[in-house]
C-alpha positions as CSV (number, residue, x, y, z in Angstrom):
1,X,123.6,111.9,142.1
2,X,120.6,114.7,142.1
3,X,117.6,112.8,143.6
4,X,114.0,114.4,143.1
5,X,111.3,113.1,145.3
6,X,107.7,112.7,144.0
7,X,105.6,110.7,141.8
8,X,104.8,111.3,138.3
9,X,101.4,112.1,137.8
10,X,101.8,115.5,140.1
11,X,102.0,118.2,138.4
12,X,104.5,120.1,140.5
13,X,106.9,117.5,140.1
14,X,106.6,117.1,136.6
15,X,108.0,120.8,136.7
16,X,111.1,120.2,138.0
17,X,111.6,116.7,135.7
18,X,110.7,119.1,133.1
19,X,113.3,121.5,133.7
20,X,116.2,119.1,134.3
21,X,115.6,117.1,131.6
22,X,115.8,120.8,129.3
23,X,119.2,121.4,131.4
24,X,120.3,117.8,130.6
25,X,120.9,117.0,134.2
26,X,121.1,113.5,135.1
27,X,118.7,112.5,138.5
28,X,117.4,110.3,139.8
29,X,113.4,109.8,140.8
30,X,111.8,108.1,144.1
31,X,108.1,107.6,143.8
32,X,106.7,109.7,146.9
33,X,103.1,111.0,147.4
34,X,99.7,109.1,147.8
35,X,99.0,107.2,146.3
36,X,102.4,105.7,146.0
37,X,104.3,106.2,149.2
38,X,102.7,108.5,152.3
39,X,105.4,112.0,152.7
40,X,103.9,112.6,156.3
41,X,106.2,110.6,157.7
42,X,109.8,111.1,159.8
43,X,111.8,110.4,157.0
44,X,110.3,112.7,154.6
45,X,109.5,115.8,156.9
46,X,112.8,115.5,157.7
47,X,113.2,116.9,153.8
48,X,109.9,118.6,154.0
49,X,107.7,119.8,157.2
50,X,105.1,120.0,154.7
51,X,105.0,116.7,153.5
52,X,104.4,117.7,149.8
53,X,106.2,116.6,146.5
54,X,108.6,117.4,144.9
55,X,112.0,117.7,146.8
56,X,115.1,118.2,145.1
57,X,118.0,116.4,146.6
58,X,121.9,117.7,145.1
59,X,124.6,115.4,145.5
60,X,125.9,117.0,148.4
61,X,122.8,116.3,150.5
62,X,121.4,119.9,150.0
63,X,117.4,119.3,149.7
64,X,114.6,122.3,148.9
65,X,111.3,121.9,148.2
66,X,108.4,124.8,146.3
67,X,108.4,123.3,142.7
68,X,108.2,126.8,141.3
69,X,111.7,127.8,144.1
70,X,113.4,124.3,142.8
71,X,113.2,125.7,138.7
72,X,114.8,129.0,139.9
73,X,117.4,127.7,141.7
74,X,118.3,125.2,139.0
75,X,117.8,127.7,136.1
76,X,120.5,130.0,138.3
77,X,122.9,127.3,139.6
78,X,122.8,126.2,136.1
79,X,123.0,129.3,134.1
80,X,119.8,128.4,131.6
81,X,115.9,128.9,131.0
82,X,115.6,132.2,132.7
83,X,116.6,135.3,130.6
84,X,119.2,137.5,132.0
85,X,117.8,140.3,132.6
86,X,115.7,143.2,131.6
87,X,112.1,142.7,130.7
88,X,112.0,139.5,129.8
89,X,113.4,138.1,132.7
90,X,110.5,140.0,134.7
91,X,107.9,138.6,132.5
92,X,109.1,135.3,133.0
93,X,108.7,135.5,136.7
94,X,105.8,137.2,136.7
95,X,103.9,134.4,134.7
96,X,105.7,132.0,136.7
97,X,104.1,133.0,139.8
98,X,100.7,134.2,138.1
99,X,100.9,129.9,137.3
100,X,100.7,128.8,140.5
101,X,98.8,132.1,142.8
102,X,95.9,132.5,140.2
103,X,96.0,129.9,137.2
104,X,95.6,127.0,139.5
105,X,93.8,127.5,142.5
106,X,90.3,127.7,140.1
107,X,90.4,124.4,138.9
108,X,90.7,122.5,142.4
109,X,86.6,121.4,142.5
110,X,86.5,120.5,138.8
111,X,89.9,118.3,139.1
112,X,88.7,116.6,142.2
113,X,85.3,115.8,140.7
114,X,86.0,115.0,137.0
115,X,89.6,113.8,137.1
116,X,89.8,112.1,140.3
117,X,86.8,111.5,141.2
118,X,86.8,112.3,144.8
119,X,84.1,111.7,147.1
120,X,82.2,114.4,147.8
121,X,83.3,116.7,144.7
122,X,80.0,115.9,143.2
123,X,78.1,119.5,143.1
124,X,77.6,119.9,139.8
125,X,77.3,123.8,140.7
126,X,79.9,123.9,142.5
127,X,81.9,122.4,139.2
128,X,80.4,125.0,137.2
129,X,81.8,127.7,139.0
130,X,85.2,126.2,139.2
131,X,85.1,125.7,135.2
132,X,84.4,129.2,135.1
133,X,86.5,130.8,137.0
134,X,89.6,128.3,135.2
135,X,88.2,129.5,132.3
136,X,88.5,133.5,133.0
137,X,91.6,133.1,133.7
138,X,92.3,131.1,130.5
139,X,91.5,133.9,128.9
140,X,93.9,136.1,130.5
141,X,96.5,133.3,129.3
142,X,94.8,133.8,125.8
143,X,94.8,137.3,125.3
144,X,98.7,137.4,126.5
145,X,99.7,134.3,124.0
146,X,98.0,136.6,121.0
147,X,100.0,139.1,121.5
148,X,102.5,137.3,119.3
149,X,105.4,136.5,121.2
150,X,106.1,132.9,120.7
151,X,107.0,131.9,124.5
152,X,105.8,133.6,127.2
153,X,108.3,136.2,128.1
154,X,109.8,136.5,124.6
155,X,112.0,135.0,121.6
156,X,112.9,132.2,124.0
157,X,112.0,129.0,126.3
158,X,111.7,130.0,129.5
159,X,110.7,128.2,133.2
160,X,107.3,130.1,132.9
161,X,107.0,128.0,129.8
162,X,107.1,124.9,131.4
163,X,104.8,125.6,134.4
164,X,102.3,127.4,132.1
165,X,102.5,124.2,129.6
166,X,102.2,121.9,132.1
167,X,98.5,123.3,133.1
168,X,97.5,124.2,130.0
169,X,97.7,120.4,129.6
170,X,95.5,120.1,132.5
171,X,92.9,122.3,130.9
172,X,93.1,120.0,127.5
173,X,93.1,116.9,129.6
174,X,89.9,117.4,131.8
175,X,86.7,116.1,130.7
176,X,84.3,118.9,130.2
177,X,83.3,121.7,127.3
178,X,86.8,124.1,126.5
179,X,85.8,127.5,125.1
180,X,87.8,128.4,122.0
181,X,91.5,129.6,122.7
182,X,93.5,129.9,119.4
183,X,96.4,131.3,121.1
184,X,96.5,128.8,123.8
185,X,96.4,125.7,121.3
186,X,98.9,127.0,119.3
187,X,101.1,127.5,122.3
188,X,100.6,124.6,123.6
189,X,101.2,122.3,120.2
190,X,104.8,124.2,120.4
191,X,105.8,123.3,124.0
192,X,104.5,119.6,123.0
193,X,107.0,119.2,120.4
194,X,109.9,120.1,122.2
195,X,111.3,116.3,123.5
196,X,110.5,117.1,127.3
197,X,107.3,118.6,126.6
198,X,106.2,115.1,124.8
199,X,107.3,113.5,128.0
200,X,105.6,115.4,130.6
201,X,102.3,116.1,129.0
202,X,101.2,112.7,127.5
203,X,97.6,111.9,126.3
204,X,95.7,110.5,129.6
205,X,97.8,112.3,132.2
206,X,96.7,115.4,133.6
């Protein structure tokens, strides 16, 4: 059986549960990653010379890891959640990407201080700046999401949608003052009532 590798509460694995559960694969999940069970060990750099979660395993012993390489190469060895071709298949690997290079990197201070509470993440203007610079590019997310298109790359559901939903629910779930984003909330109620969405993006987990 497909075997995924990583705990829960990371974000990057929840991306690939995510996307098989939308595919309707069947897999199976081994808690890996501190706190749970330490990936810089033999056994897992064997999988991984990175020692970071998630790693996809298939049945036939094939493993890859990249959380935004494992949802390509499941949407094309399964022949869903990326559009075919044209422009919408560019837009959805363009906002794929943008998740993970620009989206993300801005909120690493604020997440260690407010939601993990990590020693020495306790600047409070160093968490300022990191709010702000989430929040600019929030509002890139915003002004893309008013356009009117109801997922990201057009008519329909997309991987982008599932990486973008899945920290947009970070932003939501993190403890400090949110600047109004219409677009984003409405966005973000309609990847939240798809089944999966529910699953991977519950109140308390961010």
């Amino acid at each position: 059986m497909l075997r995924v590798l990583g705990r829960v509460t990371s974000i990057n694995v929840r991306k690939v549960l995510w996307t098989l559960d939308e595919l309707g694969e069947t897999y199976e999940r081994e808690d890996w990653g501190l706190p749970l069970r330490d990936p810089k060990v033999p056994q897992f750099l064997t999988l991984n010379p990175n020692g970071t979660v998630p790693v996809l395993i298939e049945a036939d012993g094939f493993a890859m890891w990249e959380s935004n390489a494992v949802m390509v190469y499941l949407a094309q060895t399964r022949g869903r959640l990326l559009p075919g071709g044209g422009h919408e298949l560019g837009l959805a690997l363009q906002w794929l990407g943008w998740q993970s290079s620009e989206l993300n990197p801005p909120w690493m201070y604020a997440i260690h201080a407010l939601v993990r509470k990590t020693p020495g993440y306790d600047d409070p203007e160093k968490i300022a700046e990191s709010i702000a610079r989430w929040s600019a590019k929030m509002r890139i997310l915003e002004a893309e999401l008013a356009k009117g298109r109801p997922f990201i790359a057009g008519a329909d559901f997309s991987l982008a949608d599932i990486a973008l939903g899945l920290s947009i629910h970070r932003w939501f779930q993190t403890p400090f003052e949110h600047i109004a984003l219409p677009a984003v909330s409405a966005y973000y109620a309609l990847l939240r009532s798809r089944p999966a969405g529910r699953a991977f993006m519950p109140e308390g987990m961010s």
